[in-house]
Backbone as a chain_set.jsonl record, in Angstrom:
{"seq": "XXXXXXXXXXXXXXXXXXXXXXXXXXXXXXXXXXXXXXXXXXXXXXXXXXXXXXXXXXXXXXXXXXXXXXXXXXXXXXXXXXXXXXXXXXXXXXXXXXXXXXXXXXXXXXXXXXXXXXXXXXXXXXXXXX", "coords": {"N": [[7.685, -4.125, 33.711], [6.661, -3.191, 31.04], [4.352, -0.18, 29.425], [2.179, -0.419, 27.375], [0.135, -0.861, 24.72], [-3.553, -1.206, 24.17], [-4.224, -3.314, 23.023], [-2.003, -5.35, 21.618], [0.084, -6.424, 18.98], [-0.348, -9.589, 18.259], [2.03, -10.389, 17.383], [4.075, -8.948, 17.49], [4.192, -9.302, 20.391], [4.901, -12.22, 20.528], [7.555, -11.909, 19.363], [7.822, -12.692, 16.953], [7.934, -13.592, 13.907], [5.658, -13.274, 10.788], [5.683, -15.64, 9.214], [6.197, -17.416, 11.164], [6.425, -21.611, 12.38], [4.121, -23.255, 14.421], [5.83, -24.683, 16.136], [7.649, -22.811, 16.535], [5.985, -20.888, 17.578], [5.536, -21.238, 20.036], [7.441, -21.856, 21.691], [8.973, -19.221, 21.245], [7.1, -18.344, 22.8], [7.269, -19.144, 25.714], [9.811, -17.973, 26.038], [8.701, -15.389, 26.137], [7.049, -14.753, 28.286], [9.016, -15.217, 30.572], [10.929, -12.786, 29.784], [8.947, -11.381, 30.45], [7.921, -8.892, 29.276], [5.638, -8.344, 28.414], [2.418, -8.254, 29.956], [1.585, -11.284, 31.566], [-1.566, -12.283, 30.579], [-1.698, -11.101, 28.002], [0.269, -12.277, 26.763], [-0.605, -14.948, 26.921], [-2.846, -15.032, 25.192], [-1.88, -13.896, 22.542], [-0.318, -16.42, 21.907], [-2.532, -17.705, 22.147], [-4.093, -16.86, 19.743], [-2.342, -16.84, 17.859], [-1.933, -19.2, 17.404], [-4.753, -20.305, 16.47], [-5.761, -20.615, 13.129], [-7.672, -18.886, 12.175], [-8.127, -16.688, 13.772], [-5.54, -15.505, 13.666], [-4.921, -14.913, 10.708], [-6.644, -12.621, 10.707], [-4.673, -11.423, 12.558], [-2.626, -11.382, 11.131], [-3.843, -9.48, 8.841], [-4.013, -7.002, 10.902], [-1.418, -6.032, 11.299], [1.196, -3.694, 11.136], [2.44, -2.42, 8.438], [4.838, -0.62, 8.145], [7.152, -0.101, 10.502], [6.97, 2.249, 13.44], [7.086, 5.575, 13.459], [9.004, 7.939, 13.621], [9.49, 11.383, 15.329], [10.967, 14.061, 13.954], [13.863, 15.37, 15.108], [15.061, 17.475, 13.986], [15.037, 19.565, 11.136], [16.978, 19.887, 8.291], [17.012, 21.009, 5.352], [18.611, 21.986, 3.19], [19.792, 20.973, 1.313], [17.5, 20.696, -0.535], [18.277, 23.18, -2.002], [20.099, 22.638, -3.399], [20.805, 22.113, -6.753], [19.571, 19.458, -9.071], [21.496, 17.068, -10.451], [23.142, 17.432, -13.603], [21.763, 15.487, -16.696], [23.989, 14.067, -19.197], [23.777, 12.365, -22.192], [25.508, 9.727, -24.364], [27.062, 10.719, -26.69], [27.351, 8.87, -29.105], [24.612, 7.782, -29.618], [22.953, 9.88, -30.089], [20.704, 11.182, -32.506], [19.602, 8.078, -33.174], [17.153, 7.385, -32.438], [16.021, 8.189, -35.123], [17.719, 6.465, -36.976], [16.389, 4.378, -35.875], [13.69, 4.632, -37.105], [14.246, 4.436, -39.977], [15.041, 2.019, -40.344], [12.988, 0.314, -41.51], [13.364, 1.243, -44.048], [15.33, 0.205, -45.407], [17.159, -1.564, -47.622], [16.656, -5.476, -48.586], [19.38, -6.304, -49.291], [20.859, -4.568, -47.871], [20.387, -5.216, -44.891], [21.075, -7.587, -44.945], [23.859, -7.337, -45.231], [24.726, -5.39, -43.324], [23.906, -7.456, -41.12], [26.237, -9.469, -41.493], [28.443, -7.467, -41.127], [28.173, -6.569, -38.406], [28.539, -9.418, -37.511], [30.834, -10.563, -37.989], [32.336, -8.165, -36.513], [32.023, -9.099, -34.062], [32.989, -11.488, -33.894], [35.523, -10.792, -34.144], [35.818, -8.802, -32.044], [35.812, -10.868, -29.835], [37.959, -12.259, -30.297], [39.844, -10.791, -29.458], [39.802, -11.126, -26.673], [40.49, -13.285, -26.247]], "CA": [[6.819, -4.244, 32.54], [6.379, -1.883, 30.105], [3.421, 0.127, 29.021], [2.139, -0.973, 25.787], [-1.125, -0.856, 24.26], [-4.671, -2.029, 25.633], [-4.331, -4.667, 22.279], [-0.814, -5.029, 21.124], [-0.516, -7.274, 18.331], [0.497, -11.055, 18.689], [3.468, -10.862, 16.637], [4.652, -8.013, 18.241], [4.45, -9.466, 21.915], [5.813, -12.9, 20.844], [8.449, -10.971, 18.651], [7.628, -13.747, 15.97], [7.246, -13.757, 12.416], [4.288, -13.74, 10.311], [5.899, -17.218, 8.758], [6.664, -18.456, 12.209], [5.404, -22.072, 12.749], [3.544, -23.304, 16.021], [6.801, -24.885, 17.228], [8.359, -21.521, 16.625], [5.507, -20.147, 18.595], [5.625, -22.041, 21.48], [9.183, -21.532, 21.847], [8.724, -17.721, 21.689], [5.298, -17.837, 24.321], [7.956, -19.61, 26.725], [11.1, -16.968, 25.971], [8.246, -13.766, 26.181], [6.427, -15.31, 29.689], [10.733, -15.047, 31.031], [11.085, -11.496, 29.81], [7.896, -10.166, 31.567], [7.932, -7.577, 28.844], [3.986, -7.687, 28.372], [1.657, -9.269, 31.127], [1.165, -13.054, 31.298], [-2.971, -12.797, 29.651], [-1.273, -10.971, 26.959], [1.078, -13.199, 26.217], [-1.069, -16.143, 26.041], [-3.872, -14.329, 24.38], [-0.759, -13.892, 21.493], [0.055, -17.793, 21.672], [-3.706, -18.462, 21.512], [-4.476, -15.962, 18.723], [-1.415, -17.165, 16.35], [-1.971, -20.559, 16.92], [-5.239, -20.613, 15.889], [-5.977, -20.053, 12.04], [-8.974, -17.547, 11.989], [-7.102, -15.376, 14.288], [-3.69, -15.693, 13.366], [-5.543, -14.397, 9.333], [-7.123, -11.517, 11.365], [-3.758, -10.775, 13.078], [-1.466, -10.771, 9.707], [-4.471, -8.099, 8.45], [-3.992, -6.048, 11.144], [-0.619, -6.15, 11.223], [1.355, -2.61, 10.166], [3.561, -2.766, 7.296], [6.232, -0.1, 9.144], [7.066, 0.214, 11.678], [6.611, 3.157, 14.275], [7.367, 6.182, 12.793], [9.247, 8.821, 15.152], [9.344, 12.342, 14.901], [12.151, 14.292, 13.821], [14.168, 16.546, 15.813], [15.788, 19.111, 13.468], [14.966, 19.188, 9.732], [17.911, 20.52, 7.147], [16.494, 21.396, 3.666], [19.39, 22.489, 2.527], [20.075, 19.892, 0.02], [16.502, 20.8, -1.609], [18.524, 24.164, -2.751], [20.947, 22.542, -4.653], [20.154, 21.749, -8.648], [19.166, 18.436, -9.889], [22.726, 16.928, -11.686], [22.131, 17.01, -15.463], [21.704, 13.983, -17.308], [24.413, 13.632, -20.291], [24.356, 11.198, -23.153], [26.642, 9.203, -24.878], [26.95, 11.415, -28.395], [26.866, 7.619, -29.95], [23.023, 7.264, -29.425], [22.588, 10.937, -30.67], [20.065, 10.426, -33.701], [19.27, 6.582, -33.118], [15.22, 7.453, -32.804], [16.16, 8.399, -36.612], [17.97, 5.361, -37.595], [15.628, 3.045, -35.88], [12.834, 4.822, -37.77], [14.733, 4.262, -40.973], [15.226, 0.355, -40.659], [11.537, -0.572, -42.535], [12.903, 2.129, -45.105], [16.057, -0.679, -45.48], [16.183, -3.38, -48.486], [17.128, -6.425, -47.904], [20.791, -6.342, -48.8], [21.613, -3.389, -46.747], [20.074, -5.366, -43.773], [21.887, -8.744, -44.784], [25.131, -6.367, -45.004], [24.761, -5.513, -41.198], [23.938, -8.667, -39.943], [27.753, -9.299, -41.745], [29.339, -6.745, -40.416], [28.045, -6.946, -37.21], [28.688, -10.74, -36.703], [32.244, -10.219, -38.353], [32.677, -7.616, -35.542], [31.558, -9.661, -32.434], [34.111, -12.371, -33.721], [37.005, -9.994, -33.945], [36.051, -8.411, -31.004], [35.927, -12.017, -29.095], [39.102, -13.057, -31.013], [40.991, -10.074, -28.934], [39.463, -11.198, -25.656], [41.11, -14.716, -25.81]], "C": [[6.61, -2.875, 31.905], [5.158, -1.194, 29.639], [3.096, -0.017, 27.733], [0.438, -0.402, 25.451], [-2.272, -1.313, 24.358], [-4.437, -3.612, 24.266], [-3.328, -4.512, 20.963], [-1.136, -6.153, 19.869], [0.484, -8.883, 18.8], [1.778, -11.187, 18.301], [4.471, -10.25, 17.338], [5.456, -8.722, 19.969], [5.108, -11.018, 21.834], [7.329, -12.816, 20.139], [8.809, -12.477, 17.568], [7.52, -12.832, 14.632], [6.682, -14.035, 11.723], [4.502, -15.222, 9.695], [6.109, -18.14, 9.884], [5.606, -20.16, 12.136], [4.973, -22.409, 13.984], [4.454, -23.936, 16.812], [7.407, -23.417, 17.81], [7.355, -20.054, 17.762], [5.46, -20.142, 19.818], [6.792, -21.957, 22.298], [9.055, -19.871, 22.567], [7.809, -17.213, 22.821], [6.014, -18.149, 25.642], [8.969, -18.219, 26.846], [10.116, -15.189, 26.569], [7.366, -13.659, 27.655], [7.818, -15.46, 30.611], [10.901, -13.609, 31.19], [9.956, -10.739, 30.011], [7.751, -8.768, 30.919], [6.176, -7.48, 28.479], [3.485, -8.95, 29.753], [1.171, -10.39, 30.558], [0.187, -13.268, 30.122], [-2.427, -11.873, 28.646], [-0.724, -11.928, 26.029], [0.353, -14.781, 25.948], [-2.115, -15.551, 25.837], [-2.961, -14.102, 23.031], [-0.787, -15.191, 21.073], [-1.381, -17.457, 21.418], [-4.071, -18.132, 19.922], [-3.613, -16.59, 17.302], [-1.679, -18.64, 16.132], [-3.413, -21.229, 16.615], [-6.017, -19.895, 14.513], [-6.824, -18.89, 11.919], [-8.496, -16.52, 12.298], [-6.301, -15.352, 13.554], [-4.164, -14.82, 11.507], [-5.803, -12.836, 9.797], [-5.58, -10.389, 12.174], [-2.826, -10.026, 12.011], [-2.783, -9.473, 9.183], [-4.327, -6.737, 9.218], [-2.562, -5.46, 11.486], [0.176, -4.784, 10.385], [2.577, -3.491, 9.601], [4.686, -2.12, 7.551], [5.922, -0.382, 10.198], [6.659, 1.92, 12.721], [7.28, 4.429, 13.674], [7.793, 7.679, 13.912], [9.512, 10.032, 14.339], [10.825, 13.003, 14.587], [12.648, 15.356, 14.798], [14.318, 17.511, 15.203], [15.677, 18.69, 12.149], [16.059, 19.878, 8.751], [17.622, 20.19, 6.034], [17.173, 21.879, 3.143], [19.634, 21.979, 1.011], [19.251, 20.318, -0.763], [17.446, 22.453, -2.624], [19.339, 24.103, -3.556], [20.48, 22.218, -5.759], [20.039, 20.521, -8.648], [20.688, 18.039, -10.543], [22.099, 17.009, -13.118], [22.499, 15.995, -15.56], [22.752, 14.149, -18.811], [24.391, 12.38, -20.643], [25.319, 10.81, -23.864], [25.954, 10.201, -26.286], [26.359, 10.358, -29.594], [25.291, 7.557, -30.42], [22.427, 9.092, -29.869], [21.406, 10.457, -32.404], [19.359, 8.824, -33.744], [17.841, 6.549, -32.99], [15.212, 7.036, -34.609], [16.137, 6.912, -37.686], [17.2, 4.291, -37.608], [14.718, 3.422, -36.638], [13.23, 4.241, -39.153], [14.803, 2.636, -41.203], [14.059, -0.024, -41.735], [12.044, 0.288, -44.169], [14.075, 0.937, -46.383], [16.285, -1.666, -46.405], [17.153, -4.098, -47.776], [18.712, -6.966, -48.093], [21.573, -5.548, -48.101], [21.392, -4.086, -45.512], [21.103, -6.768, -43.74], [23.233, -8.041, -44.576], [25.599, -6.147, -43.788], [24.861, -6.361, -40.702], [25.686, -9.017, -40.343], [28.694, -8.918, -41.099], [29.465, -7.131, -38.933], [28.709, -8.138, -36.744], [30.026, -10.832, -36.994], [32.919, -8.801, -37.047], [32.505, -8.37, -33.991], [33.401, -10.902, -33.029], [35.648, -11.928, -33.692], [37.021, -9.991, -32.388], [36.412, -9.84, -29.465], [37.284, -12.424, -29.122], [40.446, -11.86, -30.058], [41.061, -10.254, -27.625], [40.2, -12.394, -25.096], [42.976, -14.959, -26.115]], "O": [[6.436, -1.758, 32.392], [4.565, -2.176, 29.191], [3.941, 0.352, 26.918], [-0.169, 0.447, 26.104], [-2.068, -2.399, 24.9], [-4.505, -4.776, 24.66], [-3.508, -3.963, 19.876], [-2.241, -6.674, 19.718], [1.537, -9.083, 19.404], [2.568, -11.99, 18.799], [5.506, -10.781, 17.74], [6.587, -8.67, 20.454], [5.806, -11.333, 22.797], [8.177, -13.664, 20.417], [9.872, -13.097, 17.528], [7.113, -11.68, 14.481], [6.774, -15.245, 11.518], [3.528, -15.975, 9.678], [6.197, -19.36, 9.748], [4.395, -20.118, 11.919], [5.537, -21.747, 14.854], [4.258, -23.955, 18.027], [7.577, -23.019, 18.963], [7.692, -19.01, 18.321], [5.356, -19.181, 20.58], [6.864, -22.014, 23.525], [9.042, -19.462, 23.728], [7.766, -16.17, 23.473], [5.593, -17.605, 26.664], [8.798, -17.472, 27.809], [10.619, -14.222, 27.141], [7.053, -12.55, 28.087], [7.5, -15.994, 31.673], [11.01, -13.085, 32.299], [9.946, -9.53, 29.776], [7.542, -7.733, 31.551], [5.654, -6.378, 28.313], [3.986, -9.973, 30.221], [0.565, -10.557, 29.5], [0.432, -13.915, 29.103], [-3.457, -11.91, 27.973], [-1.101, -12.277, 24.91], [0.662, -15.569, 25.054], [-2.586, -15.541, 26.974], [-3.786, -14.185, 22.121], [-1.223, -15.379, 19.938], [-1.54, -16.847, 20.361], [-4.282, -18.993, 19.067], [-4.031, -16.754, 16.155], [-1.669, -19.217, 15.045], [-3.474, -22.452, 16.495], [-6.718, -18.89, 14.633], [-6.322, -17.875, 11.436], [-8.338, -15.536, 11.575], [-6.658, -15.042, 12.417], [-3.33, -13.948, 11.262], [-5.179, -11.925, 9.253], [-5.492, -9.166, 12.281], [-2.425, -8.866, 11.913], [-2.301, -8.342, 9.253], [-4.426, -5.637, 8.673], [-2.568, -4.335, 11.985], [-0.06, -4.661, 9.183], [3.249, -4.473, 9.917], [5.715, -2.748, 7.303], [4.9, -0.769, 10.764], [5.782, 2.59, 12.176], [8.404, 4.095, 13.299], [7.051, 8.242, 14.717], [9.714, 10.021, 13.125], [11.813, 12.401, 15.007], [11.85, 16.173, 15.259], [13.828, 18.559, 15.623], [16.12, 17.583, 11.844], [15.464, 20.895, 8.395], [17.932, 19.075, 5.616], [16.646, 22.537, 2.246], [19.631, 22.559, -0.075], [19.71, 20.516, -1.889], [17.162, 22.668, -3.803], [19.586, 24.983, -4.38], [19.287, 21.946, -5.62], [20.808, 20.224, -7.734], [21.077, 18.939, -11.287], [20.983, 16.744, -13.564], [23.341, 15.433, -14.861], [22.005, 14.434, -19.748], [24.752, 11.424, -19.958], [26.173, 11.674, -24.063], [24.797, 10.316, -26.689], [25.536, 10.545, -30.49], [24.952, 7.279, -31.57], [21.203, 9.229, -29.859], [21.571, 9.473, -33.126], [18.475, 8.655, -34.585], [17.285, 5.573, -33.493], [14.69, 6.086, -35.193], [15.364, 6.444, -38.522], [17.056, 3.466, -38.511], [14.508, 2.437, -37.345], [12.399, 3.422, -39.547], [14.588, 2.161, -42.318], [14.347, -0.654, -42.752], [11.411, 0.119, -45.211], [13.892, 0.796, -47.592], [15.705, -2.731, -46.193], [17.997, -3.818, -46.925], [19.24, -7.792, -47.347], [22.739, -5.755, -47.768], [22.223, -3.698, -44.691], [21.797, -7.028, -42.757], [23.719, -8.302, -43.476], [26.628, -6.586, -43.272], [25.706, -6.491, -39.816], [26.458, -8.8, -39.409], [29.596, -9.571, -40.575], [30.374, -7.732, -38.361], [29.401, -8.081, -35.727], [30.612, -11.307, -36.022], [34.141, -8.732, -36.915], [32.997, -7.927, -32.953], [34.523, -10.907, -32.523], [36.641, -12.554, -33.322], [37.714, -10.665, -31.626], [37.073, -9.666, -28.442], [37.808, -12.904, -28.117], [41.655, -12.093, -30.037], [42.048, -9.793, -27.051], [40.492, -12.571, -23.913], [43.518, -16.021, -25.809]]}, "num_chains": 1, "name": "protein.A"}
């Protein structure tokens, strides 16, 4: 048996999942009472705890969100001394704040004009795809 904690948590000791249901617990209270990895009144102090609601609410709260967090042996910061990559843009999108500002400035046959073009370009461009 292993040394563990004076109050491990239930999930832990029946190595269940917070969705498990009470078949799935019962199953696991049998498989973890085999592998003798925590003592017996643990193990059903786990089964009791998950299988009844109040607890089993109390358990998922106390429940960590990582796991165990181990220390490191040897740290290399090297990497922090290299630069950042730069970020290039496409040249295309150069100005385009501009243009979009400009749309309200737009009448309405310059804008019908586009939609034109535009939709006369999607059907080309489709028409080379097939």
């Amino acid at each position: 048996m292993n040394k563990q904690s004076p109050t491990p948590n239930p999930y832990d000791v029946l190595e269940v999942s917070p969705g498990a249901s009470n078949k799935e617990i019962t199953v696991a209270f049998a498989t973890a009472m085999k592998r003798r990895k925590y003592p017996p009144d643990a193990i059903a102090l786990a089964r009791k705890s998950l299988m009844n609601p109040e607890e089993r609410i109390i358990a998922d709260y106390l429940r960590p969100l990582i796991g165990n967090v181990k220390r490191f042996k040897s740290c290399d910061f090297s990497a922090l001394n290299t630069p950042a990559p730069k970020l290039e843009f496409l040249s295309e999108f150069d100005g385009l704040d501009n243009a979009i500002a400009d749309l309200d400035n737009l009448s309405e046959s310059d804008k019908r004009l586009g939609e034109i073009l535009f939709t006369e370009s999607l059907i080309k461009s489709s028409s080379y795809k097939d």
